[in-house]
MARRO-285323 format. One line per field, with one value per residue: residue number from 1; residue in one letter; x, y, z of N, C-alpha, C in turn. Coordinates in steps of 0.02 Angstrom, whole numbers, m for minus. Example, Ala and Ser with C-alpha at 12.3 -4.5 7.8 and 13.67 -1.06 7.14 Angstrom:
REM residues 2
n 1,2
res A,S
n.xx 660,642
n.yy m284,m112
n.zz 390,354
ca.xx 615,684
ca.yy m225,m53
ca.zz 390,357
c.xx 660,645
c.yy m165,2
c.zz 390,394
***
This chain:
REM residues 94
n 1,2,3,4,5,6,7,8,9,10,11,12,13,14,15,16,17,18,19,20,21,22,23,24,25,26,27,28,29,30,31,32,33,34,35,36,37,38,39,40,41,42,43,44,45,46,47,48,49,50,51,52,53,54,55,56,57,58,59,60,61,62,63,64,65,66,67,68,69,70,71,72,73,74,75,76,77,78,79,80,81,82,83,84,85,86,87,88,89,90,91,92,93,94
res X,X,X,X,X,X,X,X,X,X,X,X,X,X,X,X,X,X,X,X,X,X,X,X,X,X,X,X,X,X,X,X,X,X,X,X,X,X,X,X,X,X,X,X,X,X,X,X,X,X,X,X,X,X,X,X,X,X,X,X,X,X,X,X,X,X,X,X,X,X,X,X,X,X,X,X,X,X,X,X,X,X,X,X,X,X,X,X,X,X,X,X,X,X
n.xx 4359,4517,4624,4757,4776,4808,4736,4701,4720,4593,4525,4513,4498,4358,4301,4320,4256,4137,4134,4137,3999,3904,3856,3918,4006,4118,4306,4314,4186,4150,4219,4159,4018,4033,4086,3991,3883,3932,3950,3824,3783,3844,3780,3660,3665,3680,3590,3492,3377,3450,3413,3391,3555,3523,3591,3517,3539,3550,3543,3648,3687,3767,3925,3973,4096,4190,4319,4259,4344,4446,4496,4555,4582,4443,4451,4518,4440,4345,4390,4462,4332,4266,4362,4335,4216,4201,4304,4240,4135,4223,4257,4379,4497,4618
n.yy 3397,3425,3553,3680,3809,3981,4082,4258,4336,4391,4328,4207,4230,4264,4135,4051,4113,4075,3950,3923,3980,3877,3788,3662,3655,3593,3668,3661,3651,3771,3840,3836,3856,3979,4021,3996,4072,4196,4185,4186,4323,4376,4379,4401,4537,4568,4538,4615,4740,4909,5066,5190,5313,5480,5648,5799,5937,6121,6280,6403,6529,6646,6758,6882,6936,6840,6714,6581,6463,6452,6393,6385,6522,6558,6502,6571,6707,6665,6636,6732,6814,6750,6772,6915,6932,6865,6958,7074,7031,7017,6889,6845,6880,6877
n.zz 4538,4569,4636,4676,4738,4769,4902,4954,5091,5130,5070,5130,5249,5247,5195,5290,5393,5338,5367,5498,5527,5591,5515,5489,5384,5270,5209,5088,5044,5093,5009,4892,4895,4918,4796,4678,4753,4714,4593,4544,4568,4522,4386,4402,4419,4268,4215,4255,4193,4146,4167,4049,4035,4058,3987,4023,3970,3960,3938,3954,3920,3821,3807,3713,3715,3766,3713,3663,3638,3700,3844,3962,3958,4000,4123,4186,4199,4276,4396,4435,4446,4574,4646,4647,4714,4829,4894,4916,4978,5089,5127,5103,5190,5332
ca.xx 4424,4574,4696,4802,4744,4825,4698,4714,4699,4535,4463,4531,4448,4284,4289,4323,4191,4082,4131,4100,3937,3858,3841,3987,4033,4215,4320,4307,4099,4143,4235,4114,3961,4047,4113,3920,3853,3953,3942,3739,3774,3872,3729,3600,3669,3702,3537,3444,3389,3457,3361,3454,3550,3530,3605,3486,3565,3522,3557,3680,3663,3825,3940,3986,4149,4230,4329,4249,4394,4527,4453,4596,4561,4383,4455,4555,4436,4293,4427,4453,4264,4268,4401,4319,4143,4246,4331,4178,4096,4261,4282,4471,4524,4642
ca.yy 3415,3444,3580,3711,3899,4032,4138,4315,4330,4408,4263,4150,4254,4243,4049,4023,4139,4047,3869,3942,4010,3836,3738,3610,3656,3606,3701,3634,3656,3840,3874,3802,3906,4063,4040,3983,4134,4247,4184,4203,4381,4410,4363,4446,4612,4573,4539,4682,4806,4973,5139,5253,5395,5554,5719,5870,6032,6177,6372,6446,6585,6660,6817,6881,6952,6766,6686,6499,6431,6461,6358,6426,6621,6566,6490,6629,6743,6635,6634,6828,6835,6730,6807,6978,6921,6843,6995,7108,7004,7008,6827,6837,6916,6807
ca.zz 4515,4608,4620,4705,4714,4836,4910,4980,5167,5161,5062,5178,5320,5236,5209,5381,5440,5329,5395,5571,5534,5599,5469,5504,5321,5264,5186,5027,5041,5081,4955,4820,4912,4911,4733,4666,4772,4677,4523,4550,4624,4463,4343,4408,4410,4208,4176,4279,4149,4170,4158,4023,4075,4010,4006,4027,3926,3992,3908,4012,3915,3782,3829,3663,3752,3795,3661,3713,3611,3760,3905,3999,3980,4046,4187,4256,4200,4344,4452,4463,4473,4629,4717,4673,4730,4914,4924,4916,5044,5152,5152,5092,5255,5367
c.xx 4465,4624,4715,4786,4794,4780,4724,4685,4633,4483,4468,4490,4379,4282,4284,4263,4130,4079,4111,4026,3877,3818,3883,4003,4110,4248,4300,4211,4108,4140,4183,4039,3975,4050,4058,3884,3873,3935,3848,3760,3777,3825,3690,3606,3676,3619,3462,3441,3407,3420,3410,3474,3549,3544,3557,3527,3525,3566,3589,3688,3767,3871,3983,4066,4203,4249,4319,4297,4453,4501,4524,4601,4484,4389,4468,4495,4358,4338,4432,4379,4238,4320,4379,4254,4159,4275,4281,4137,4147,4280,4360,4505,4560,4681
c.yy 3439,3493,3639,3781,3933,4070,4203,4300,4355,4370,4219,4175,4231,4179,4031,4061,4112,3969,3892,3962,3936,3796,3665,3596,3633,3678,3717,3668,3738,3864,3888,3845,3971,4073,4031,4054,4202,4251,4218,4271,4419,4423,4392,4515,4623,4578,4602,4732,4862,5011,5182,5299,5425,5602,5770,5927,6078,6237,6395,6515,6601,6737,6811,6906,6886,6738,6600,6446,6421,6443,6387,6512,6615,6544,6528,6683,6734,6639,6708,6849,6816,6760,6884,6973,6921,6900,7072,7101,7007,6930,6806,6864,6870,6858
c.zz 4574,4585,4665,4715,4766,4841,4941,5057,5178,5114,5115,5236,5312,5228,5277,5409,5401,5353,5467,5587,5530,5569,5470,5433,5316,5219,5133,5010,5056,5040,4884,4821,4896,4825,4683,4693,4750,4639,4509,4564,4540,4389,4350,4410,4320,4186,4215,4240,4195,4144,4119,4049,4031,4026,3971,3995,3959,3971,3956,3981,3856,3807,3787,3677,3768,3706,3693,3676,3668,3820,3948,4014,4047,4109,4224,4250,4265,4385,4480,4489,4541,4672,4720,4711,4819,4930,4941,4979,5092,5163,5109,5152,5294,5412
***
C-alpha cells in the first residue's frame, strides 16, 4: 500500500539512523522494521502478567482531640508542630 504520512523530526532521525546502521536498508524497509518492532514491543508488555498491587494499612494510632473531618485544621495543626519541633532544634534561624 501506498500513502503519505508526515513524520515528526525525531522519527525521521530514528529511520535514518536505522538505514545507516549497515544494513543498506531503504527507507521504506525502515520504516516497516521500526513500525513491526514496536508493534511487537507493544504486545508483549500487554501480555506480561502483572503482580497485584497492594496497599499495606498500618494504625497510625487516633487523637481523640482532632476533628478528622477538617483535613485542613489537621494540616495547620502538623504544620505548627513542625515549625515548633525546627524551632526547638534552632533550625529556623537565618
Amino acid at each position: 500500500m501506498r500513502t503519505t504520512i508526515t513524520l515528526d523530526d525525531d522519527v525521521v532521525t530514528t529511520v535514518k539512523e536505522e538505514m545507516r546502521s549497515g544494513d543498506g536498508k531503504t527507507f521504506k524497509e525502515a520504516v516497516n522494521e521500526l513500525i513491526r518492532l514496536g508493534r511487537y514491543h507493544k504486545t508483549q508488555i500487554k501480555s506480561e502478567p502483572r503482580k497485584p498491587f497492594k496497599v499495606r494499612s498500618k494504625n497510625m494510632g487516633v487523637y481523640p482531640h482532632i476533628n478528622y473531618d477538617r483535613t485542613s485544621d489537621l494540616l495547620a495543626m502538623i504544620d505548627d508542630e513542625e515549625f515548633l519541633r525546627k524551632s526547638e532544634k534552632g533550625g529556623n534561624k537565618k
